[in-house]
LUMFIPA-842139 format. One record per residue: x, y, z of N, C-alpha, C, CB in turn; residue number from 1; chain; residue in one letter. Coordinates in pm, 1 decimal, padded with zeros to 6 digits. Each point is the difference from the previous one (the first is absolute). Last residue first. Glycine has a CB too. Example, Ala and Ser with C-alpha at 12.3 -4.5 7.8 and 13.67 -1.06 7.14 Angstrom:
<pts>
PT   n_east  n_north     n_up  ca_east ca_north    ca_up   c_east  c_north     c_up  cb_east cb_north    cb_up   i ch aa
PT  01285.0 -00225.0  00708.0  00082.0  00119.0  00006.0 -00077.0  00109.0  00073.0  00118.4 -00062.8 -00214.5   2  A  S
PT -00089.4 -00509.2  00207.5 -00089.0  00119.0  00000.0  00090.0  00120.0  00000.0 -00189.2 -00117.3  00124.6   1  A  A
</pts>
This chain:
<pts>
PT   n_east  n_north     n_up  ca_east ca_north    ca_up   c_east  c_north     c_up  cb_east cb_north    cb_up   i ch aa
PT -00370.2 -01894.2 -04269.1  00031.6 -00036.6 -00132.0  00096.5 -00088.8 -00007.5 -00063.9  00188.8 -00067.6 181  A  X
PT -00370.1 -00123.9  00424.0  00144.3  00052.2 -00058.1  00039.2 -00031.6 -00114.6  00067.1 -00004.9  00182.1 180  A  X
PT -00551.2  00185.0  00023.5  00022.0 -00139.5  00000.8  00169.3  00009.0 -00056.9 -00294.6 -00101.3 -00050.8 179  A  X
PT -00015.2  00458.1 -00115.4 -00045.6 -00042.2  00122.4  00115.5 -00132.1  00011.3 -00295.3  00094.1 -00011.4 178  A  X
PT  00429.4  00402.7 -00166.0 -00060.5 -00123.3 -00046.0 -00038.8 -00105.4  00156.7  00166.2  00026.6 -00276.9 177  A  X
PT -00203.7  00546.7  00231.5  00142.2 -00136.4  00018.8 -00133.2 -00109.0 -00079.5  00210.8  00039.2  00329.5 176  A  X
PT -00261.2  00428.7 -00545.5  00003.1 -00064.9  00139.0  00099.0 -00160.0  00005.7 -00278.2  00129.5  00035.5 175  A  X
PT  00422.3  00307.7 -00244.7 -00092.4 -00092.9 -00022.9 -00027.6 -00090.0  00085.7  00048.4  00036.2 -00178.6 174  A  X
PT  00116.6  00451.8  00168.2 -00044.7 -00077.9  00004.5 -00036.5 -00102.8 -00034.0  00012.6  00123.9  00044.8 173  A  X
PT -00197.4  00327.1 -00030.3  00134.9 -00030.7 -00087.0  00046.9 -00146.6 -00011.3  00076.6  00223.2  00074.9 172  A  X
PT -00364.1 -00017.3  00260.1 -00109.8 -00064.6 -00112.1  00133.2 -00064.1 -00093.2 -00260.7  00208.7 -00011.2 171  A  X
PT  00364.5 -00270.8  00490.2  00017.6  00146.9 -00067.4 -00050.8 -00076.5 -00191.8  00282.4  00161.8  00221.8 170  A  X
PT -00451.1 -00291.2  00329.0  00089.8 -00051.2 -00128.6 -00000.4  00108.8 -00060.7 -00048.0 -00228.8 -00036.3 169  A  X
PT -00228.9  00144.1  00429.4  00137.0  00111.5 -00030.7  00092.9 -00027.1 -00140.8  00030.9  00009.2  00281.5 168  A  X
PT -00395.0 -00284.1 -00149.6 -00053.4  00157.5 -00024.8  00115.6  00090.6 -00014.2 -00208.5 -00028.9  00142.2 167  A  X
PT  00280.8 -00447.1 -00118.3 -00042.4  00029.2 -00139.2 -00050.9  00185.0  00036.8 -00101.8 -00318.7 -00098.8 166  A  X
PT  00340.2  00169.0  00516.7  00008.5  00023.1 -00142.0 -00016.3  00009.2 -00119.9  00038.4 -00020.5  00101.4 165  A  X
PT -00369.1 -00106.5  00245.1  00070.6  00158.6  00021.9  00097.6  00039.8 -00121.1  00006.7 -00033.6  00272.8 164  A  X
PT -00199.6 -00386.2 -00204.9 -00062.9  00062.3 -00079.0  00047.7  00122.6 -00019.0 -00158.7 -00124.6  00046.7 163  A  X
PT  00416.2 -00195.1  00174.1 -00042.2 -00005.4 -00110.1 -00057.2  00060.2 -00095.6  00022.6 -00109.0  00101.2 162  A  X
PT  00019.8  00141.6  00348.4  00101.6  00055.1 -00085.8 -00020.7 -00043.3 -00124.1  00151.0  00014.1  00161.4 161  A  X
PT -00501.6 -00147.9  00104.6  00046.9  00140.3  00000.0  00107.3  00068.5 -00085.5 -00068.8 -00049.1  00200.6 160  A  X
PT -00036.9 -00444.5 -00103.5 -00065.6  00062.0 -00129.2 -00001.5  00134.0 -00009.8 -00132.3 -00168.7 -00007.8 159  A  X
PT  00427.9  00003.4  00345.4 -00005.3 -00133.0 -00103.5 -00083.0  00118.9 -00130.6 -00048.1 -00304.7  00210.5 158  A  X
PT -00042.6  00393.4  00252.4  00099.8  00072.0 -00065.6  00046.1 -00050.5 -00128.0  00058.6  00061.9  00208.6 157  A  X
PT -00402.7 -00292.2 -00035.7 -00066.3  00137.9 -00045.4  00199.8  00099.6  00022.7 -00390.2 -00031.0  00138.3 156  A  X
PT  00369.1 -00410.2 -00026.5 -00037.0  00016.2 -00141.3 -00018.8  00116.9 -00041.7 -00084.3 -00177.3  00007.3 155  A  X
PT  00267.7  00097.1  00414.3  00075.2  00018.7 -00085.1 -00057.1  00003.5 -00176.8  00148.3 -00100.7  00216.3 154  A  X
PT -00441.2  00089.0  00203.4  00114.0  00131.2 -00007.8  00075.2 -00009.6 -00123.2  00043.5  00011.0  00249.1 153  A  X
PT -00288.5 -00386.5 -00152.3 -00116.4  00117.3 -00080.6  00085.1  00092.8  00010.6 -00248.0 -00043.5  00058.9 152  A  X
PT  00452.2 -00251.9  00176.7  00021.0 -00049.1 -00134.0 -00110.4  00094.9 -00080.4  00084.9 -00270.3  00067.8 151  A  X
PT -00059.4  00316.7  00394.7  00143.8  00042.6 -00056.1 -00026.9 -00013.3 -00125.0  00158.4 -00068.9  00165.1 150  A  X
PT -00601.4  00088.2  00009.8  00056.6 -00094.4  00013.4  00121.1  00093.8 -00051.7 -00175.6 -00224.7 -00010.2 149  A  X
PT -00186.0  00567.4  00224.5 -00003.3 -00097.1 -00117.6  00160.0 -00161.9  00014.0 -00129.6  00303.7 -00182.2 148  A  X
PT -00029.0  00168.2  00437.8 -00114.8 -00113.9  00052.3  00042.5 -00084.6 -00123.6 -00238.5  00135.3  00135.4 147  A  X
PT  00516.1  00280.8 -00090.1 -00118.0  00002.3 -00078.9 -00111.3 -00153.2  00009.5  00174.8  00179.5 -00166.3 146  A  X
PT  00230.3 -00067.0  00480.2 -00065.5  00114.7 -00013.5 -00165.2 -00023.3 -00090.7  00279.8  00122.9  00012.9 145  A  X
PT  00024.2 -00483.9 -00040.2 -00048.7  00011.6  00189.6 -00114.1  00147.3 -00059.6  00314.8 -00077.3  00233.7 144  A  X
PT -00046.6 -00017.6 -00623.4 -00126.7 -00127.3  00020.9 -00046.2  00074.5  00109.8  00089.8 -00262.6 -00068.0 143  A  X
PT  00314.5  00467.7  00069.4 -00136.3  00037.9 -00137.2 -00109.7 -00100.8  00030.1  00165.4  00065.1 -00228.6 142  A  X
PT  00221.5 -00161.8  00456.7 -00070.0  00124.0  00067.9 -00110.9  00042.6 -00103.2  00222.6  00090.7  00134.7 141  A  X
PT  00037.8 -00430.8 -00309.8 -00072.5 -00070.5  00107.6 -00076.2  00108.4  00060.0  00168.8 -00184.7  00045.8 140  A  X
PT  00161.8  00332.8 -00347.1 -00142.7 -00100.1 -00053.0 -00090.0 -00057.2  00091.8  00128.7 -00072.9 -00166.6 139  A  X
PT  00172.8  00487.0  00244.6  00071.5 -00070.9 -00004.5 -00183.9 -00129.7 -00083.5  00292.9  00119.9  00256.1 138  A  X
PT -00191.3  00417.3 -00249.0 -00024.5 -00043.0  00061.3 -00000.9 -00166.8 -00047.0 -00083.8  00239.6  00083.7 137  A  X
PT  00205.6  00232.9 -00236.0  00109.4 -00092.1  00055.7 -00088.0 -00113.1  00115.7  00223.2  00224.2 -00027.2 136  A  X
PT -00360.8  00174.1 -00241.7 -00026.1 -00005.6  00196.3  00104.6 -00108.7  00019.1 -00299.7  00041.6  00062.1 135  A  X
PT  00254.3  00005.1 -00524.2  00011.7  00142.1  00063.5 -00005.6  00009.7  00159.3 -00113.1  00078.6 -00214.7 134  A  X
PT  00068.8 -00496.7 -00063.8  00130.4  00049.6 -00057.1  00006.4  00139.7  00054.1  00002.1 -00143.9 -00219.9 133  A  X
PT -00365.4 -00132.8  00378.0  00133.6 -00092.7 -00014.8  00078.5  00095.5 -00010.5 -00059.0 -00201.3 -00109.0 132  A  X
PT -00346.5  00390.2  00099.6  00029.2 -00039.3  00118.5  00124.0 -00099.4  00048.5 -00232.0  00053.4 -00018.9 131  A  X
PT  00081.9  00095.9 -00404.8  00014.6  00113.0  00080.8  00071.2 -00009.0  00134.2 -00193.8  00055.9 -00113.3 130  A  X
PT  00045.7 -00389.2 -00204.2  00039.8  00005.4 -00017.1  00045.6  00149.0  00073.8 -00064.8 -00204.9 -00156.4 129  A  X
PT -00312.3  00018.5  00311.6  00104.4 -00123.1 -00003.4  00161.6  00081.8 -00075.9 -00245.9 -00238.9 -00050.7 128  A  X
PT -00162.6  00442.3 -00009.8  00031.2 -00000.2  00122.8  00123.9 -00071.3  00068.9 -00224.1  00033.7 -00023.5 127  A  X
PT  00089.4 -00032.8 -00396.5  00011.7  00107.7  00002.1  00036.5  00039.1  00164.4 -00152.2  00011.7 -00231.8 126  A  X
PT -00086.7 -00377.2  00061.2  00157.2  00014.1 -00074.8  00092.5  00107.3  00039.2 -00103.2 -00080.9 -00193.7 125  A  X
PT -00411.3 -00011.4  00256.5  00124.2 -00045.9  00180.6  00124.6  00002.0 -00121.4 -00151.8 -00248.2  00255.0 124  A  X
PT -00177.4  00522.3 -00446.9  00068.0  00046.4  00126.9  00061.7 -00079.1  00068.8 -00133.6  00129.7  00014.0 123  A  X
PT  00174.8 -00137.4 -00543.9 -00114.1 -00006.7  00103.1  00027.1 -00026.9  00089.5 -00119.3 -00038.2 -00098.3 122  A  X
PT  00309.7  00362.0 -00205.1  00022.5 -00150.2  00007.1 -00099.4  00018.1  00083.8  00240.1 -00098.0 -00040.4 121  A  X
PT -00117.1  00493.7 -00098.4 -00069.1 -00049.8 -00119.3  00004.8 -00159.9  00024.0  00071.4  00211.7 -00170.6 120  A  X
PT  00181.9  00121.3  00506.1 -00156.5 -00024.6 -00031.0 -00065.5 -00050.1 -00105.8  00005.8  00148.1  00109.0 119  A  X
PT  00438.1 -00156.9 -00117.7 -00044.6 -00068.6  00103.0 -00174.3 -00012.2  00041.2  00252.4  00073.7  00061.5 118  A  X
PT -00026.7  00225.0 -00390.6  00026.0 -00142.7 -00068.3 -00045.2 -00067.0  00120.5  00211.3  00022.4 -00176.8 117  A  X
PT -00183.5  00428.6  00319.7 -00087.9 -00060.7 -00104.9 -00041.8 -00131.0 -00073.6  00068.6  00179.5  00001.5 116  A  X
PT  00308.4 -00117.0  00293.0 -00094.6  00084.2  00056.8 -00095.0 -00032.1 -00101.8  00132.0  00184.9  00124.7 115  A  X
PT  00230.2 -00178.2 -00307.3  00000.2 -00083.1  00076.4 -00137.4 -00061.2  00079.9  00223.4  00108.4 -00013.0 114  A  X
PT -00039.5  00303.3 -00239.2 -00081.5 -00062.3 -00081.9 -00023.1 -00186.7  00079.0  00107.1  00203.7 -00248.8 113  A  X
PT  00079.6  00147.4  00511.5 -00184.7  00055.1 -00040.8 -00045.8 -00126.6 -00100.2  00028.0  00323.3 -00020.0 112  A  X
PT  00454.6 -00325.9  00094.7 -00114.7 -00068.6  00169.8 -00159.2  00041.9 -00010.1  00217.6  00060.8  00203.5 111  A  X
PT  00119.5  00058.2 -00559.6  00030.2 -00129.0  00016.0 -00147.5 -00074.2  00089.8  00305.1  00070.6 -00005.4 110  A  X
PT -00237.5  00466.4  00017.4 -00051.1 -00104.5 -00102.7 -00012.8 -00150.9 -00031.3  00061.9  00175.0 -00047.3 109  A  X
PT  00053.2  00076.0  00504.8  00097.7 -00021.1 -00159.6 -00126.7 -00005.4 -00067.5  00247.5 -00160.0  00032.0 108  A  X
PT -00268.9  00449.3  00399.5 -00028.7 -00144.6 -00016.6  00018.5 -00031.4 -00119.8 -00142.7 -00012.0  00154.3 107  A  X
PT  00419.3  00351.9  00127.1 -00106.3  00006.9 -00097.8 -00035.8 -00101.0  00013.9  00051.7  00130.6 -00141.0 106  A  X
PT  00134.3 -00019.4  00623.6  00055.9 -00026.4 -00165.4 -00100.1  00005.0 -00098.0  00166.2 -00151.0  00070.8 105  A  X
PT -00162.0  00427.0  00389.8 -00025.8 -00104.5 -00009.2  00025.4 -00060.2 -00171.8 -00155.1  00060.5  00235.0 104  A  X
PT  00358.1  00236.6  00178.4  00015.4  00003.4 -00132.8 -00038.7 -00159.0 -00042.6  00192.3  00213.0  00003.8 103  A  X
PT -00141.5 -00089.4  00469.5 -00082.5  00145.0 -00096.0  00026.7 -00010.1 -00137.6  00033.9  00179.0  00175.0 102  A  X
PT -00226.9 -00547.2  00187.7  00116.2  00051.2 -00069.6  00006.5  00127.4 -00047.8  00018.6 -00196.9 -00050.3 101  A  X
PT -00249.9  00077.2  00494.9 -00046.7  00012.5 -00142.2  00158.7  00037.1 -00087.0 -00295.4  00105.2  00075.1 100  A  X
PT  00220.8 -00083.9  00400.6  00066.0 -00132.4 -00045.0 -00036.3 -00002.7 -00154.8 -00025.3 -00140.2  00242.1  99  A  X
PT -00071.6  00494.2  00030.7  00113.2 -00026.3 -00030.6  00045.2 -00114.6 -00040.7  00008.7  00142.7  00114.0  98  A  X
PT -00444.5 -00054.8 -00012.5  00015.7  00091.7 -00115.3  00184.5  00006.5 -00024.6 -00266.5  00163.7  00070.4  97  A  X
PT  00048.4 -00350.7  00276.6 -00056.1 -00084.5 -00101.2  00062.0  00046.0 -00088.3 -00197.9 -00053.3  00063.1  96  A  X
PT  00204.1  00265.2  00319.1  00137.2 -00119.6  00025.1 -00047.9 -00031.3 -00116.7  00065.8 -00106.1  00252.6  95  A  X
PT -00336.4  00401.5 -00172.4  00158.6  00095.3 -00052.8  00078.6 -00125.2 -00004.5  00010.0  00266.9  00136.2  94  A  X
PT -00430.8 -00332.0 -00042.5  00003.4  00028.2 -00112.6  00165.1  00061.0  00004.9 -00293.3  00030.4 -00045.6  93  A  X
PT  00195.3 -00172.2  00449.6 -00014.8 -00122.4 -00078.0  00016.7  00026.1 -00144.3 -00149.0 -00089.7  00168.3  92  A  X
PT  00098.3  00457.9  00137.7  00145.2 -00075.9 -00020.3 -00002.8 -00115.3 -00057.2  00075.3  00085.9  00175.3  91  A  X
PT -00457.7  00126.5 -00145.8  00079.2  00070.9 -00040.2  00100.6 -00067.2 -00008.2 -00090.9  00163.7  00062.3  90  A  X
PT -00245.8 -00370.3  00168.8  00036.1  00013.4 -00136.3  00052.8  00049.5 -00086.2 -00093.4 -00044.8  00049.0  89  A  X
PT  00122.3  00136.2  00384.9  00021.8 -00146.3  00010.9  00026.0 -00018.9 -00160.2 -00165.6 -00076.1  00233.0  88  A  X
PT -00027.2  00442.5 -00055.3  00130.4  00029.8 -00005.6  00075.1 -00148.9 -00044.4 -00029.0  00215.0  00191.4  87  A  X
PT -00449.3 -00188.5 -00159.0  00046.5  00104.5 -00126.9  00154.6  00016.0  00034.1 -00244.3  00158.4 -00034.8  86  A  X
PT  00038.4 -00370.6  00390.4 -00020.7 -00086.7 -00109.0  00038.5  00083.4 -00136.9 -00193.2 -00136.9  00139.6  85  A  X
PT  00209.0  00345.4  00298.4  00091.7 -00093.7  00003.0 -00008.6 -00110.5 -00140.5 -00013.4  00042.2  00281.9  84  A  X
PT -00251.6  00324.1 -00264.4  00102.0  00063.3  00006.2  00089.0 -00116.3  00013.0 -00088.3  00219.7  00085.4  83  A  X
PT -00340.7 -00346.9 -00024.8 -00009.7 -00019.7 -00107.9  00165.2  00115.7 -00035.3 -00336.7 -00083.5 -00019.4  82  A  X
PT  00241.5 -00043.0  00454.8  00020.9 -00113.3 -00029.7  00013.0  00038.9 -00159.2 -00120.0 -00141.3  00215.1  81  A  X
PT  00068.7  00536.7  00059.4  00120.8 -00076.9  00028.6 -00005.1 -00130.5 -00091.9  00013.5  00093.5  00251.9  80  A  X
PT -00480.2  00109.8 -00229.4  00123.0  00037.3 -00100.3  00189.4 -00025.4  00010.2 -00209.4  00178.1 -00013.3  79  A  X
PT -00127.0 -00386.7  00322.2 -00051.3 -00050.9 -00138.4  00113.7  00082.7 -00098.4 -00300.3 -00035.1  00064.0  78  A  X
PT  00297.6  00163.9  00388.6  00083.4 -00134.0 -00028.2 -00032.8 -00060.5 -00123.5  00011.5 -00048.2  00229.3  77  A  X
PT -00248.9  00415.9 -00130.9  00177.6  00024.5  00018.6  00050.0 -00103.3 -00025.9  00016.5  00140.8  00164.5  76  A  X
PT -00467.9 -00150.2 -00112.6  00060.1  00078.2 -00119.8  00150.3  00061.7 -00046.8 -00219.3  00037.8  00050.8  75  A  X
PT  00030.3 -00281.5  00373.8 -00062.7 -00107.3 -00110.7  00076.3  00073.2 -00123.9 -00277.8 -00079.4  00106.9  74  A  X
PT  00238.3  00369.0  00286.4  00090.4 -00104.6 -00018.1  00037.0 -00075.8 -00097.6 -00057.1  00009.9  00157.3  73  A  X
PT -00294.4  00238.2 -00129.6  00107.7  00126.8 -00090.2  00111.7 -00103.4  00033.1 -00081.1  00310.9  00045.1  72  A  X
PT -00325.5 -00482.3  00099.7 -00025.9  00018.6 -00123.8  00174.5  00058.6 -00043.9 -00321.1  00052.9  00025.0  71  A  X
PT  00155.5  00034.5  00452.4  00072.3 -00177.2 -00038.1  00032.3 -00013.7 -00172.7 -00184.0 -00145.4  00216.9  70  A  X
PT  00101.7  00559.7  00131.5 -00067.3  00008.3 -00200.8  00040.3 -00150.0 -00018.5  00076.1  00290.0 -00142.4  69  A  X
PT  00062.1 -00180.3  00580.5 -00144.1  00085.3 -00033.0 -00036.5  00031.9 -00125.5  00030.6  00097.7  00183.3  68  A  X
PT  00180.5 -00525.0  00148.6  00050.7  00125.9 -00105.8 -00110.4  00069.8 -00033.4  00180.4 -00114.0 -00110.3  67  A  X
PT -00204.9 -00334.1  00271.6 -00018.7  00090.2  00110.3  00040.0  00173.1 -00023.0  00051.1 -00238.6  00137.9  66  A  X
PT -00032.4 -00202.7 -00438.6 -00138.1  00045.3  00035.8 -00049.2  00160.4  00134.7 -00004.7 -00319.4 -00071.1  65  A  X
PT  00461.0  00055.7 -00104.8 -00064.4  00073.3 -00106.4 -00147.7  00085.2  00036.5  00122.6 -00195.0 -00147.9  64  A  X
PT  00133.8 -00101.6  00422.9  00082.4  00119.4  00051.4 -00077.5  00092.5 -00117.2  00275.6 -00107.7  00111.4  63  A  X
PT -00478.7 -00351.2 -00066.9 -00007.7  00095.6  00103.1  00062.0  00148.1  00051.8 -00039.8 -00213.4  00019.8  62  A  X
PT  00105.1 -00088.1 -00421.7 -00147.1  00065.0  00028.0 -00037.9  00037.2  00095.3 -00055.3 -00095.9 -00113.5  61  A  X
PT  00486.4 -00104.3 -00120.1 -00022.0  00108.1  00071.0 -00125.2  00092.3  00039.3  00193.8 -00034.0 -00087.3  60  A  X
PT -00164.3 -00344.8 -00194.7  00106.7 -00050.3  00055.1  00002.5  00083.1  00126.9  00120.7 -00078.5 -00216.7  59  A  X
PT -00426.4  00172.5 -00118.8 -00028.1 -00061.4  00079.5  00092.0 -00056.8  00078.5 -00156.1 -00002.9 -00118.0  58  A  X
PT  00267.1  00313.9 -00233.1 -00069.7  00036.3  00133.4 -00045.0 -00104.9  00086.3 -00070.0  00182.1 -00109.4  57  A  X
PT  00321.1 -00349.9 -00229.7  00066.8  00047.2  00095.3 -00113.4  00158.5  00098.2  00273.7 -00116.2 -00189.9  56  A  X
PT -00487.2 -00104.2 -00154.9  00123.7 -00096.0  00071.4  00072.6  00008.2  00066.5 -00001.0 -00049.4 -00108.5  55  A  X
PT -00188.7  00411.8 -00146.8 -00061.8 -00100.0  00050.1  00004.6 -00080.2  00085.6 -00015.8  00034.5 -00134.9  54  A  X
PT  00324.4  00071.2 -00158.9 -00029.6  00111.1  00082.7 -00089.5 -00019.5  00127.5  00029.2  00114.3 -00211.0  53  A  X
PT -00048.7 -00405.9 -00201.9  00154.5 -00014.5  00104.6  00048.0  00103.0  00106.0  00085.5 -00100.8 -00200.6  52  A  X
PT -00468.7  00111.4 -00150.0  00023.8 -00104.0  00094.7  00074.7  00006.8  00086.9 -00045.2 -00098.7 -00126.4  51  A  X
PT  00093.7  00442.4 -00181.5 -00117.8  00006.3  00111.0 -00021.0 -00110.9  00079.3 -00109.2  00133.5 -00136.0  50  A  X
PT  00370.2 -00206.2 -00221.2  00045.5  00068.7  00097.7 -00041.4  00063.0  00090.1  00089.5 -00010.7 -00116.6  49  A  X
PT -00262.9 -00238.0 -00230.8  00057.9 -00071.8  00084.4  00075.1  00074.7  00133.1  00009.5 -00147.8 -00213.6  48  A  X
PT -00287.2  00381.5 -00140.5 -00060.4 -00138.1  00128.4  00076.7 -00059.5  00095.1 -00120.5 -00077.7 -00156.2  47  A  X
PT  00321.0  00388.4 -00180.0 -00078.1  00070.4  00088.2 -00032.6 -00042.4  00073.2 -00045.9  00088.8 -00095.2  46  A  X
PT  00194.2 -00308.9 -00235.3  00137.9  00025.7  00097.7 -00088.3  00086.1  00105.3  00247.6  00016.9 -00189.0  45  A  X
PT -00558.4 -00176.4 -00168.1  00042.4 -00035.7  00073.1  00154.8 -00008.8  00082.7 -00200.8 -00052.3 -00116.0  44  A  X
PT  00038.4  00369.9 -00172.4 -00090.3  00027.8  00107.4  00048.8 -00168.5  00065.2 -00242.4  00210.5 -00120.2  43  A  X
PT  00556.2  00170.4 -00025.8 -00055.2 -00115.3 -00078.3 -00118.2 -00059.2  00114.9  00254.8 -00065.1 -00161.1  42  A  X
PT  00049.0  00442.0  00139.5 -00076.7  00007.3 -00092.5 -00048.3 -00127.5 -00058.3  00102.0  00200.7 -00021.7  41  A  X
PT  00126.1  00039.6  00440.3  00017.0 -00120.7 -00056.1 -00002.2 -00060.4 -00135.5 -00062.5  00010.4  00184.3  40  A  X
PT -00091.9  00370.1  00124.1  00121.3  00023.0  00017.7  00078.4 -00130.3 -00064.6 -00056.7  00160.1  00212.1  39  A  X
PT -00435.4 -00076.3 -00241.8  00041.6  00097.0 -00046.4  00192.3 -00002.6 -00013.8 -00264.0  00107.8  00104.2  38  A  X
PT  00027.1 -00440.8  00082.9 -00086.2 -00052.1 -00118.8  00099.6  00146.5 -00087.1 -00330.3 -00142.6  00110.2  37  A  X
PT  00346.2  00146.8  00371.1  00075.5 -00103.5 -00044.7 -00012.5 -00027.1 -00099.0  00009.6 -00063.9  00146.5  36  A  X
PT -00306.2  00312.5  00030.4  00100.5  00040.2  00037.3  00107.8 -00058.1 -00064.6 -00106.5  00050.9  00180.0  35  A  X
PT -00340.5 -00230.2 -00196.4  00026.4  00103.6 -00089.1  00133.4  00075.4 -00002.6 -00228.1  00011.6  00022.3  34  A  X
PT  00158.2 -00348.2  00306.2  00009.9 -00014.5 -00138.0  00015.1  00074.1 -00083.2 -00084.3 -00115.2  00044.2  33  A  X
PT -00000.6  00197.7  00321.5  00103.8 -00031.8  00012.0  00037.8 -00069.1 -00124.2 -00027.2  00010.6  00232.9  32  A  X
PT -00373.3  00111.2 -00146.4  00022.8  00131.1  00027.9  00177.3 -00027.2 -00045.5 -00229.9  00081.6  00225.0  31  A  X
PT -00083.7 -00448.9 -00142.4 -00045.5  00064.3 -00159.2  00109.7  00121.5 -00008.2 -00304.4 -00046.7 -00004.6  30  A  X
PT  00268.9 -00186.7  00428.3  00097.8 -00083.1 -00097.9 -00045.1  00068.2 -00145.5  00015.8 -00261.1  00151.4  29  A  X
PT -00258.4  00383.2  00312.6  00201.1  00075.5 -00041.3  00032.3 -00070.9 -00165.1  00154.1 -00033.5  00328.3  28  A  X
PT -00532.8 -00121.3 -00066.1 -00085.0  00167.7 -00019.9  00151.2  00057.8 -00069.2 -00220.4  00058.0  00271.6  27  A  X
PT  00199.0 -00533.4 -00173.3 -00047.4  00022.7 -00097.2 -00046.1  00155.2  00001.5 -00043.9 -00252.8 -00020.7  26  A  X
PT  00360.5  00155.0  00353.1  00007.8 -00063.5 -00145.0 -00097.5  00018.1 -00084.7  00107.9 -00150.3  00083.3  25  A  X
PT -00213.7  00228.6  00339.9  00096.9  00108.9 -00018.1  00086.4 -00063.8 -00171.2  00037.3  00072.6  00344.3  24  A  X
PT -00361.9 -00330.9 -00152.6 -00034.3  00101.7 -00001.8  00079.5  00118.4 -00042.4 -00118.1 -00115.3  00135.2  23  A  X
PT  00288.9 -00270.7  00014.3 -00097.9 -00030.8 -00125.5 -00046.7  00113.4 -00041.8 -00074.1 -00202.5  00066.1  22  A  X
PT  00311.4  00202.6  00354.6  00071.5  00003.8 -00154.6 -00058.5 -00018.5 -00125.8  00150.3 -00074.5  00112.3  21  A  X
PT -00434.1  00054.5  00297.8  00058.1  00143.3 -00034.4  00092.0  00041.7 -00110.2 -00025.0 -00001.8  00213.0  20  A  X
PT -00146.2 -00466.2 -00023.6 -00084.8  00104.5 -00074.3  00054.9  00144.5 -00082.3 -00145.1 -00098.9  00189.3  19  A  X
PT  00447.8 -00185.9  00058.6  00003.9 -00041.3 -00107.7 -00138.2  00065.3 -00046.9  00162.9 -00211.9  00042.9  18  A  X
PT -00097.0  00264.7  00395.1  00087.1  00070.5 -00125.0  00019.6 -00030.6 -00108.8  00086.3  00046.4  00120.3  17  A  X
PT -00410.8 -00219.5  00160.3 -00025.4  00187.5 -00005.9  00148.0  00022.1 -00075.4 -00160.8  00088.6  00277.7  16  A  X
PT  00143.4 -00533.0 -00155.9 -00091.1  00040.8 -00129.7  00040.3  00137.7 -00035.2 -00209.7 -00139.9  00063.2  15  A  X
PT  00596.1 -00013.1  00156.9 -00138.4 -00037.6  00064.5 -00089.0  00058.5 -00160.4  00045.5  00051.4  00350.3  14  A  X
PT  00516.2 -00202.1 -00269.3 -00138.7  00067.3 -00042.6 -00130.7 -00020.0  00057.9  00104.8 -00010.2 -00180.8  13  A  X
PT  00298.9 -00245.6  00323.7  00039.0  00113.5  00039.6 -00151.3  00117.2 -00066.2  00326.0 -00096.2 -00002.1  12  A  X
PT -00262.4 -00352.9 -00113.1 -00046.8 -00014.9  00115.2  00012.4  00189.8  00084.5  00089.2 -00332.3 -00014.2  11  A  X
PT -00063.8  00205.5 -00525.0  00070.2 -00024.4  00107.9 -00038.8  00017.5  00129.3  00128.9  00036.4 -00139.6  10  A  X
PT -00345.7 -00290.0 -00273.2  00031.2  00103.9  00023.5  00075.5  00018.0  00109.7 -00162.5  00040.9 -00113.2   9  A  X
PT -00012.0 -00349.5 -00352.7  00081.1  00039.0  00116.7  00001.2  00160.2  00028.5  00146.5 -00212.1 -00053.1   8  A  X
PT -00549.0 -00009.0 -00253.0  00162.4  00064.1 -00006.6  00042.5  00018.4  00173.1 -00038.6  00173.6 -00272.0   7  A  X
PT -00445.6 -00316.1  00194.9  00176.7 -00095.8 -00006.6  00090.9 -00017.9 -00013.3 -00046.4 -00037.2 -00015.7   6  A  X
PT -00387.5  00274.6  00094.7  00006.2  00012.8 -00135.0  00103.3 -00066.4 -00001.5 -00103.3  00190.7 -00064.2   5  A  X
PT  00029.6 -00048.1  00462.5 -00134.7 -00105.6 -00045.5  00054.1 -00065.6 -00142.2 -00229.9  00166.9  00108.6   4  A  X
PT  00659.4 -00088.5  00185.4 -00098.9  00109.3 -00003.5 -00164.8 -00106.6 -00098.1  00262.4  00279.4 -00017.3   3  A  X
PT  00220.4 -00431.1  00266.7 -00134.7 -00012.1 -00061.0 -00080.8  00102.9 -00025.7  00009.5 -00174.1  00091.4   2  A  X
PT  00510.0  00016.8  00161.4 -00137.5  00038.1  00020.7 -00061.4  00031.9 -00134.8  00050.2  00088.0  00231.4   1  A  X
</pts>
């Protein structure tokens, strides 16, 4: 069944109650919010959870409506939901927080001066070369990922290392010769 407006409705509602929830929603839903805005501290967990409260008054709008504050229903089950959602995340943070190593390693020097030398190339070298030798990612997956041909993959590692080591070169040193002896 059809209501005017074309959202489905259930044959079991008649207007007068769906007036009344309307009604009783928009005179309740600021109040429940605020409620929820205070015990939450975020204003949309507040919304949503006023939604969903909500939602379940109307599920129960005939046992909600016949109560003599219907409103204090709505407010029970709203703070149950944001108690059930703060306990939820709680444990999510305690499961998160154990998987964290507890001894995370220095980062070398080697890998800072690495790190640097990488940014001083230009970015698809840089990408390409990151993405080969640190993600271990294979030539063909580089092209797929970055929209470009295998063979543009391998040049730009091709001229990456290339360039990378003249940056890492140690000034001392002499540089290599081009071509063999």
């Amino acid at each position: 069944m059809e209501s005017d407006g074309g959202a489905p409705t259930s044959p079991v509602w008649d207007r007068p109650a769906e007036e009344a929830f309307r009604e009783f929603y928009e005179a309740s839903f600021g109040d429940v919010v605020a409620m929820l805005y205070a015990l939450t501290g975020g204003m949309s967990d507040a919304h949503d959870l006023a939604q969903e409260a909500f939602c379940r008054a109307w599920q129960h709008w005939r046992t909600v409506e016949s109560r003599d504050v219907p409103v204090a229903w709505v407010k029970r089950v709203a703070a149950n939901l944001a108690i059930s959602q703060a306990r939820r995340r709680s444990v999510a943070r305690r499961y998160l927080s154990r998987l964290r190593p507890e001894h995370v390693p220095e980062i070398s020097a080697d890998h800072v001066g690495l790190t640097d030398a990488l940014r001083r190339l230009p970015a698809q070298h840089c990408r390409a070369l990151v993405l080969h030798y640190l993600a271990d990612m294979p030539v063909a997956g580089i092209a797929e990922l970055l929209g470009v041909r295998e063979g543009t993959v391998k040049s730009w590692l091709f001229r990456g290392r290339h360039a990378l080591a003249e940056l890492l070169r140690d000034p001392a040193e002499p540089a290599p010769r081009e071509g063999r002896s």
